[in-house]
DRENDO-1510 file (C-alpha; in Angstrom, 1 decimal, always signed):
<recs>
REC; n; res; u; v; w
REC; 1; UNK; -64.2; -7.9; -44.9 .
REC; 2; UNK; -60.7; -6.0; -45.2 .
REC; 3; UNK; -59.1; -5.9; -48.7 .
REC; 4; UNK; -55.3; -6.5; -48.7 .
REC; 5; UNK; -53.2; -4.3; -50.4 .
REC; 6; UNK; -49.6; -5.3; -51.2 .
REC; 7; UNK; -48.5; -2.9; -54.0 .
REC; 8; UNK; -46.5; +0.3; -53.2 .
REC; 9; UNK; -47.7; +1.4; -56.5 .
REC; 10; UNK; -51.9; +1.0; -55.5 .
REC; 11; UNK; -53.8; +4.6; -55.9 .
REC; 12; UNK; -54.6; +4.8; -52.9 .
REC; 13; UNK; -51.4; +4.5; -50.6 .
REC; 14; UNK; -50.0; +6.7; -53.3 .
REC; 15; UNK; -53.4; +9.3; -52.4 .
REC; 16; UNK; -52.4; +8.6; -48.9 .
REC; 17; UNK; -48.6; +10.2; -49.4 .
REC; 18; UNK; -50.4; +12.9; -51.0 .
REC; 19; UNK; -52.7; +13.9; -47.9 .
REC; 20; UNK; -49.2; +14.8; -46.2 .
REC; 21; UNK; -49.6; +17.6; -48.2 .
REC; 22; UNK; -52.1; +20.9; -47.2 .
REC; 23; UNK; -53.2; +21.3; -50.9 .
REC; 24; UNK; -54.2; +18.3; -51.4 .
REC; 25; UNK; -55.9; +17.8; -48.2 .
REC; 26; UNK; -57.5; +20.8; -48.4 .
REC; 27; UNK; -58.7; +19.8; -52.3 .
REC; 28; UNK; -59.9; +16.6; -51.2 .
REC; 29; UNK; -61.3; +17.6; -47.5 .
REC; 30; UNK; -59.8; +14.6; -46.0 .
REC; 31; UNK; -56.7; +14.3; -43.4 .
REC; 32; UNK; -54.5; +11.2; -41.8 .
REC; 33; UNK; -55.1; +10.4; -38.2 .
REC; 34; UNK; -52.2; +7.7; -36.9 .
REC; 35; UNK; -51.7; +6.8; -33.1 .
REC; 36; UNK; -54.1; +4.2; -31.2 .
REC; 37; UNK; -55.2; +6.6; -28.5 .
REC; 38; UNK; -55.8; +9.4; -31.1 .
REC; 39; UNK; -58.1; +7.0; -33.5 .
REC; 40; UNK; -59.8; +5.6; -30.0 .
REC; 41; UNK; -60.8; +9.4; -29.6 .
REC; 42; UNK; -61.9; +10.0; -32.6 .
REC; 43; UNK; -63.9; +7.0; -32.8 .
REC; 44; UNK; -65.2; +7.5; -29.3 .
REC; 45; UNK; -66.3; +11.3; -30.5 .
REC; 46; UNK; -68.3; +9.7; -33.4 .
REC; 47; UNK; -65.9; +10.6; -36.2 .
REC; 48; UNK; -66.7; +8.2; -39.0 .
REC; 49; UNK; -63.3; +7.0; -41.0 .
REC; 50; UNK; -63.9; +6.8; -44.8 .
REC; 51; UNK; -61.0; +4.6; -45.0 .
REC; 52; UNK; -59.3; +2.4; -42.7 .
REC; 53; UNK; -55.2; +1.0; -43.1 .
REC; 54; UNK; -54.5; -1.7; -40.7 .
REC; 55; UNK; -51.1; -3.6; -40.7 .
REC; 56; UNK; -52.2; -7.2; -38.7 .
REC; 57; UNK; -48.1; -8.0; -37.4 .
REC; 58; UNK; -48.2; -4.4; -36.2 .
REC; 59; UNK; -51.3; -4.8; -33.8 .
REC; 60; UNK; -49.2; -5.9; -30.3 .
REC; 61; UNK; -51.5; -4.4; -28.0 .
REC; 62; UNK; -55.2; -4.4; -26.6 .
REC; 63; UNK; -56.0; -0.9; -27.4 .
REC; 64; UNK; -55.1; -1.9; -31.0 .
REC; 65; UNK; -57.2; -5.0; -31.1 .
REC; 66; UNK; -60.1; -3.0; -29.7 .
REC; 67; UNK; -59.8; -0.6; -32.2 .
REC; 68; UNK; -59.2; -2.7; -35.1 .
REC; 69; UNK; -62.2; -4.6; -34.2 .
REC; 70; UNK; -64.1; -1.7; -34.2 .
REC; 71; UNK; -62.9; -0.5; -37.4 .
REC; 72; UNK; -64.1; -4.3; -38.8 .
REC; 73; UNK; -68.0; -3.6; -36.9 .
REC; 74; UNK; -67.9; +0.0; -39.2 .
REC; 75; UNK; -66.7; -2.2; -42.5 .
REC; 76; UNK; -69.0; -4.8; -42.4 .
REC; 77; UNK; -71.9; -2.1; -42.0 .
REC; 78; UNK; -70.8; -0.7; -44.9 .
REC; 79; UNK; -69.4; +2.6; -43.4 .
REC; 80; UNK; -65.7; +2.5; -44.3 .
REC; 81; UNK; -63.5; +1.2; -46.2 .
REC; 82; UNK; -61.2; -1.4; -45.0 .
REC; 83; UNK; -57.6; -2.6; -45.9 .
REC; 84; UNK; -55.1; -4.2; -44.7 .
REC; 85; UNK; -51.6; -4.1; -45.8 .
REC; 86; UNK; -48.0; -5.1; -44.9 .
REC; 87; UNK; -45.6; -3.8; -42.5 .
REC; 88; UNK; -43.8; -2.7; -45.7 .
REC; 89; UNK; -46.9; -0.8; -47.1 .
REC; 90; UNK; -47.7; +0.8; -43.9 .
REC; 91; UNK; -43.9; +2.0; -43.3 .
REC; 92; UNK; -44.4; +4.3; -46.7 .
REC; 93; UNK; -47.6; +5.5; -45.6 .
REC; 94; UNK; -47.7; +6.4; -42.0 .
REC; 95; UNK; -47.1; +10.1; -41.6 .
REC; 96; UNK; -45.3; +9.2; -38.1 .
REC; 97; UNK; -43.1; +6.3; -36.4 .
REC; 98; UNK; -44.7; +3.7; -34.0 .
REC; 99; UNK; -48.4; +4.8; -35.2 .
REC; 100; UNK; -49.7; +1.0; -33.6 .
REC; 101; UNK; -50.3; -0.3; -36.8 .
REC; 102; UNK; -53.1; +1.5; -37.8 .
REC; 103; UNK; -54.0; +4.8; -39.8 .
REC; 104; UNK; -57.5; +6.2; -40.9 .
REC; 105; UNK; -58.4; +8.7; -43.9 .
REC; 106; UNK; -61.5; +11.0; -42.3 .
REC; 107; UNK; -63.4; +14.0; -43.6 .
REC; 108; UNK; -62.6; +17.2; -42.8 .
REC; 109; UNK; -64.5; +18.5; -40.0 .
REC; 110; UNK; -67.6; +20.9; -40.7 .
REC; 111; UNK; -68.2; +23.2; -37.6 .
REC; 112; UNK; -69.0; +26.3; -38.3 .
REC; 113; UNK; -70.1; +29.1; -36.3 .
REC; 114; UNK; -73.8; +28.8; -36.3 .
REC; 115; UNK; -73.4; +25.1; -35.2 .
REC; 116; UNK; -72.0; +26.2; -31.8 .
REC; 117; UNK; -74.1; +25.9; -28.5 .
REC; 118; UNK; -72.6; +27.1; -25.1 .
REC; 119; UNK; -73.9; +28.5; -22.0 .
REC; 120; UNK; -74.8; +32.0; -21.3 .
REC; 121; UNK; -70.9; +32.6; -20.2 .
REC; 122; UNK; -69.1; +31.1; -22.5 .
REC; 123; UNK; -65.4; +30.9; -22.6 .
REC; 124; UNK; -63.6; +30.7; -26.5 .
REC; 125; UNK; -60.4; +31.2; -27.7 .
REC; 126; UNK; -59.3; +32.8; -30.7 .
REC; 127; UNK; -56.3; +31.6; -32.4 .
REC; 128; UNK; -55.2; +34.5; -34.9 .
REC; 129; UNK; -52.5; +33.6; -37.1 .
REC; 130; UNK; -50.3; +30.4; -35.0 .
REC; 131; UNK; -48.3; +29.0; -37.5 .
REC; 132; UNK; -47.2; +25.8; -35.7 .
REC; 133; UNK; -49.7; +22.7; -35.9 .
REC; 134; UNK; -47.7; +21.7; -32.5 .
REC; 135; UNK; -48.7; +24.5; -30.6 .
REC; 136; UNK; -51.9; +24.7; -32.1 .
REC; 137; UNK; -52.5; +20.9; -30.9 .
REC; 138; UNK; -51.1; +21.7; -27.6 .
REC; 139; UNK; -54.0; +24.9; -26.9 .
REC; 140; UNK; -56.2; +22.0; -28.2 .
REC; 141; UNK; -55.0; +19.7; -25.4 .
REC; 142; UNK; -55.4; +22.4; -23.1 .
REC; 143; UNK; -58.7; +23.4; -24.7 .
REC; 144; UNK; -60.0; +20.3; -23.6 .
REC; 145; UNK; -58.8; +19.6; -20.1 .
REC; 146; UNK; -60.2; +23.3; -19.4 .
REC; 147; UNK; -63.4; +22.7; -20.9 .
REC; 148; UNK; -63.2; +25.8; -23.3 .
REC; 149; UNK; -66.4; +26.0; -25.3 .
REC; 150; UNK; -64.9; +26.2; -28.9 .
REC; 151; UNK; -61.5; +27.1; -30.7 .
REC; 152; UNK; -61.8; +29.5; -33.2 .
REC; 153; UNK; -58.9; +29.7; -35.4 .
REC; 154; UNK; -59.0; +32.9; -37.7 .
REC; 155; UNK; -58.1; +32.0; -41.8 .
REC; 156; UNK; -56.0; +34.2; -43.6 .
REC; 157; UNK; -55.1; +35.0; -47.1 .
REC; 158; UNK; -51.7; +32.8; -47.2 .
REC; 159; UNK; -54.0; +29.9; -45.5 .
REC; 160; UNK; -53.4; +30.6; -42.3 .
REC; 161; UNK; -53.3; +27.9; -39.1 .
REC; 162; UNK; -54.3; +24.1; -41.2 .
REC; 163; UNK; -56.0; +22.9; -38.3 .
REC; 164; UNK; -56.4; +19.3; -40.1 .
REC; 165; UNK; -52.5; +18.8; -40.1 .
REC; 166; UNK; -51.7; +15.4; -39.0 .
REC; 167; UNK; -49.5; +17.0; -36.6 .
REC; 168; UNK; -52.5; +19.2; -34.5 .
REC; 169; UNK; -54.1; +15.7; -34.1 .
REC; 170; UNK; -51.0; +14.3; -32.9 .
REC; 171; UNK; -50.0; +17.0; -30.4 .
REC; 172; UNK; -53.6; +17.7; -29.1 .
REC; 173; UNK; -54.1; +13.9; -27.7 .
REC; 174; UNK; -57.1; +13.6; -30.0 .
REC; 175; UNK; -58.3; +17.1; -28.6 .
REC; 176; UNK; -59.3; +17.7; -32.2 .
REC; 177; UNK; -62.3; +15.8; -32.1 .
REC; 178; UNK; -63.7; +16.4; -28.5 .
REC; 179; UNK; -64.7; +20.1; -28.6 .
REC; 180; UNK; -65.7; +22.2; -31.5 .
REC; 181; UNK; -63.1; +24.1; -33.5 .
REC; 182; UNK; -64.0; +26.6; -36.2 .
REC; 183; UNK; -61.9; +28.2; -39.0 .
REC; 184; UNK; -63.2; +31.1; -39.6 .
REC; 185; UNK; -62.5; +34.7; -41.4 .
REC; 186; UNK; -61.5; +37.3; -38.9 .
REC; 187; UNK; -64.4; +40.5; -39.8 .
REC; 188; UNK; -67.1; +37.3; -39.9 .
REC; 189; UNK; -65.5; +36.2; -36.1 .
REC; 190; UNK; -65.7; +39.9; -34.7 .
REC; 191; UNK; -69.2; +40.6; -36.1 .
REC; 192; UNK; -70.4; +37.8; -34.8 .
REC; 193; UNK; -68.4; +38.2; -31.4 .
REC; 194; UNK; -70.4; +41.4; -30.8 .
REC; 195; UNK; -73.8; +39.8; -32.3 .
REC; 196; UNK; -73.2; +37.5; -29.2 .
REC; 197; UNK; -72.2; +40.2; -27.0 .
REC; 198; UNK; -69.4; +38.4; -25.7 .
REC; 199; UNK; -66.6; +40.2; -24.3 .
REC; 200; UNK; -62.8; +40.5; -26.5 .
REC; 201; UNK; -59.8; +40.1; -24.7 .
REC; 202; UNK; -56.6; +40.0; -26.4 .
REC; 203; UNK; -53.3; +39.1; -24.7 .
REC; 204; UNK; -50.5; +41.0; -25.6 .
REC; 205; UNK; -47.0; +42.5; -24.1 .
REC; 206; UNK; -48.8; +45.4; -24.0 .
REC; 207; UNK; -51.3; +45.1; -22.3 .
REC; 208; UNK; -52.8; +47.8; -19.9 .
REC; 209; UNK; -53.3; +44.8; -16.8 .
REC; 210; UNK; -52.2; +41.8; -16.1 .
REC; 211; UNK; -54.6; +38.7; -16.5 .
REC; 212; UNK; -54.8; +37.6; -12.7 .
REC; 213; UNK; -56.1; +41.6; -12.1 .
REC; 214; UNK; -59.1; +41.4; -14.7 .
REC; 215; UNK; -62.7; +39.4; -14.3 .
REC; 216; UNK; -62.3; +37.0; -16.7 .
REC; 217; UNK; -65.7; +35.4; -15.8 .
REC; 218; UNK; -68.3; +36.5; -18.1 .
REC; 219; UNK; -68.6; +35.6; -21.8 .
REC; 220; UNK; -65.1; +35.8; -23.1 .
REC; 221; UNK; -63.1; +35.7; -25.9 .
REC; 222; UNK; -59.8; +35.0; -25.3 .
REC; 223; UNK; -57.5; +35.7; -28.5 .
REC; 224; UNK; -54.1; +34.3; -28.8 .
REC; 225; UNK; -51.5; +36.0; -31.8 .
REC; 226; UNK; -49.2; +34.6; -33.7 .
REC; 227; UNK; -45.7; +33.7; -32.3 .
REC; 228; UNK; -44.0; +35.6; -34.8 .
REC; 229; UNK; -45.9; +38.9; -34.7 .
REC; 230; UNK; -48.6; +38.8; -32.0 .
REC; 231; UNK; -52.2; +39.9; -31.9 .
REC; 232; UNK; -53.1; +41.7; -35.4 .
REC; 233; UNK; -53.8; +45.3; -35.1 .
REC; 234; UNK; -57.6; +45.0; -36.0 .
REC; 235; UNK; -58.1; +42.8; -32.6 .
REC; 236; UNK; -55.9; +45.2; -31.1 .
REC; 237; UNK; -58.7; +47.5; -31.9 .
REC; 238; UNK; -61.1; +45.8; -31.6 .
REC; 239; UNK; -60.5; +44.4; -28.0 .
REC; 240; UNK; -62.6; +45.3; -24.7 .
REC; 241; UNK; -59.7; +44.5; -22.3 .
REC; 242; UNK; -55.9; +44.1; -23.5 .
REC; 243; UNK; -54.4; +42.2; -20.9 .
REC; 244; UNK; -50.5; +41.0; -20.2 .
REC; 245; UNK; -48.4; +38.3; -18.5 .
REC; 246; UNK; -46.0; +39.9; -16.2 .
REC; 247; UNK; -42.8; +38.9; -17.2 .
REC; 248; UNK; -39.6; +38.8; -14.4 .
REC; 249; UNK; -36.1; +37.8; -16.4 .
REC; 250; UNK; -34.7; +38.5; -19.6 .
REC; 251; UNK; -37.4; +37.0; -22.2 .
REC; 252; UNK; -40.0; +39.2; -23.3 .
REC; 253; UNK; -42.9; +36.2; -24.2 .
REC; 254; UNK; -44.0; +32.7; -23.8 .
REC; 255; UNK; -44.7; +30.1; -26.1 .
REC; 256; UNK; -48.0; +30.6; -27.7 .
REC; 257; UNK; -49.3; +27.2; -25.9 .
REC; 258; UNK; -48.0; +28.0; -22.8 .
REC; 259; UNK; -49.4; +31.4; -22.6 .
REC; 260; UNK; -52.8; +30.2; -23.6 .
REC; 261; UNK; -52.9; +27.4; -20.5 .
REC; 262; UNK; -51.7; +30.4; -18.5 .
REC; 263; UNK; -54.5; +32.4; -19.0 .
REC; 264; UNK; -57.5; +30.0; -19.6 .
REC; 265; UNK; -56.8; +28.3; -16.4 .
REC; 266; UNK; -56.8; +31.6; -14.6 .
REC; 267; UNK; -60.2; +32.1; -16.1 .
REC; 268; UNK; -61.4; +28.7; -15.4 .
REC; 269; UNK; -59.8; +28.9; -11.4 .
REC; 270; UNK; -62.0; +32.4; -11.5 .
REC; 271; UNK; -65.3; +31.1; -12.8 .
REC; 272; UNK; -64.7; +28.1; -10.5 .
REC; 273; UNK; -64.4; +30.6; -7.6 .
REC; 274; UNK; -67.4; +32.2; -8.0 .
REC; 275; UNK; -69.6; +28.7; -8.1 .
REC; 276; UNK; -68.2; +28.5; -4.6 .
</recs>
C-alpha cells in the first residue's frame, strides 16, 4: 500500500533534492533513477529500489502502468518503500523533465573487482579520469550494445568520474545496470591487470599504430583518458600497445564517447572475424 505524500516540506522529498548532490550521495550510497525505460532496466537487471515516488496523473502510458505495478508487487512484499505524491511534489523532486511520473531511490552499486567473471579473452575498458557523466553514460551505452565484459572507471583524489550521477543513468539507456562497472583505484587496477595477464592498451594521439593495424583480439584492456588531458602518464607507462585514431582535417581528437565506440567496435568486428 503506497503512502501519499503531499508536503514540500516532508524529509524525504527534501532527502531526495539532496541526492542531486555527489556528497550526499556518496555519504548516503544511494542515487535517483527517473525515466520509464531506464527504471524498466533496472528492474529487469534485478536492481531492488529502496524507495519508490510515483505521481498517479503523471502515469499516461503502458510502460508506466507496467512499472508502477511492479513497483506495488515489490511494496506489498515488503521490499520498498512506496509513495505517492502530487504532480506538484514530483515537479520539485524529479532531477529531469518528462521523467513518466515515476522516480526511484536505489543503493549504490557494489561490484568490485573480485566479483567479475568473463571469458578467457575478455574485453574491458578503462575509463581514467572522464569528467562528463554524459559521456561516461554514452561508453556505457556503447559498452552494452558491444558486449564489453566490465567498465572500469579509475577513482582519483578530487573524486574522480561519479558513476552514480543521475545523469550516467540517463545518457547510458539504463546501460548502468546491465553489465558490471567498477570504480576502482588506478595501482589496485594495473596490479591486478597484469595478475590477469590481460593485455593494456591505451589510446592516445600518440600512439605508435593506428587501432585498425593492431590484434585487438586477446584479453584486452582498452583505456580511455580524460577529455581534458588524455591518458595519465602512469598508463602511458604502463601500456603494452599505444595505439591512435588517424585523424584527416583540422581537429586533433574525438569526443571521448565517440572514440571509445570507435575502437571497441573495431575490436568486437575483429574478434567476430576470427569466429568465422
Amino acid at each position: 500500500m503506497a503512502t501519499l505524500l503531499t508536503s514540500l516540506h516532508n524529509a524525504r522529498i527534501k532527502n531526495i533534492l539532496k541526492l542531486n548532490n555527489r556528497r550526499q550521495r556518496d555519504a548516503q550510497k544511494k542515487t535517483i533513477v527517473e525515466g520509464i525505460r531506464e527504471i524498466e532496466r533496472a528492474l529487469k537487471c534485478g536492481i531492488v529500489p529502496q524507495e519508490a515516488y510515483v505521481c498517479p496523473e503523471l502515469i499516461t502510458t503502458d510502460e508506466a502502468t507496467a512499472v508502477w505495478q511492479q513497483l506495488q508487487n515489490l511494496a506489498e512484499t515488503g521490499q520498498l518503500d512506496l509513495f505517492t505524491i502530487t504532480v506538484e511534489l514530483f515537479a520539485k523532486a524529479a532531477y529531469r523533465g518528462q521523467s513518466g511520473g515515476i522516480l526511484l531511490v536505489i543503493p549504490y552499486l557494489d561490484y568490485t573487482l573480485s566479483s567479475l567473471s568473463f571469458s578467457n579473452t575478455p574485453l574491458l575498458l578503462v575509463i581514467d579520469g572522464g569528467e562528463k557523466p554524459g559521456n561516461l553514460g554514452a561508453i556505457l551505452r556503447t559498452a552494452d550494445a558491444a558486449g564489453v565484459d566490465a567498465v572500469l572507471v579509475t577513482s582519483r583524489a578530487n573524486g574522480g568520474t561519479d558513476i552514480h550521477n543521475p545523469n550516467v543513468v540517463r545518457a547510458s539507456l539504463g546501460a548502468l545496470f546491465s553489465l558490471p562497472v567498477v570504480e576502482v583505484a588506478q595501482d589496485s587496477l594495473l596490479s591486478w591487470l597484469r595478475r590477469k595477464q590481460i593485455q593494456i592498451a591505451a589510446l592516445t594521439p600518440d600512439g605508435e599504430r593506428p587501432y585498425t593495424k593492431v590484434n585487438l583480439q586477446g584479453p584486452l584492456a582498452l583505456v580511455m583518458g580524460s577529455e581534458a588531458f588524455g591518458v595519465d602518464p602512469e598508463w602511458l607507462a604502463a601500456a603494452d600497445i599505444r595505439l591512435k585514431i588517424p585523424m584527416f582535417g583540422m581537429v586533433d581528437s574525438l569526443n571521448l564517447s565517440v572514440a571509445t565506440a570507435v575502437v571497441v567496435f573495431e575490436a568486437v568486428r575483429q574478434r567476430k572475424t576470427a569466429e568465422t
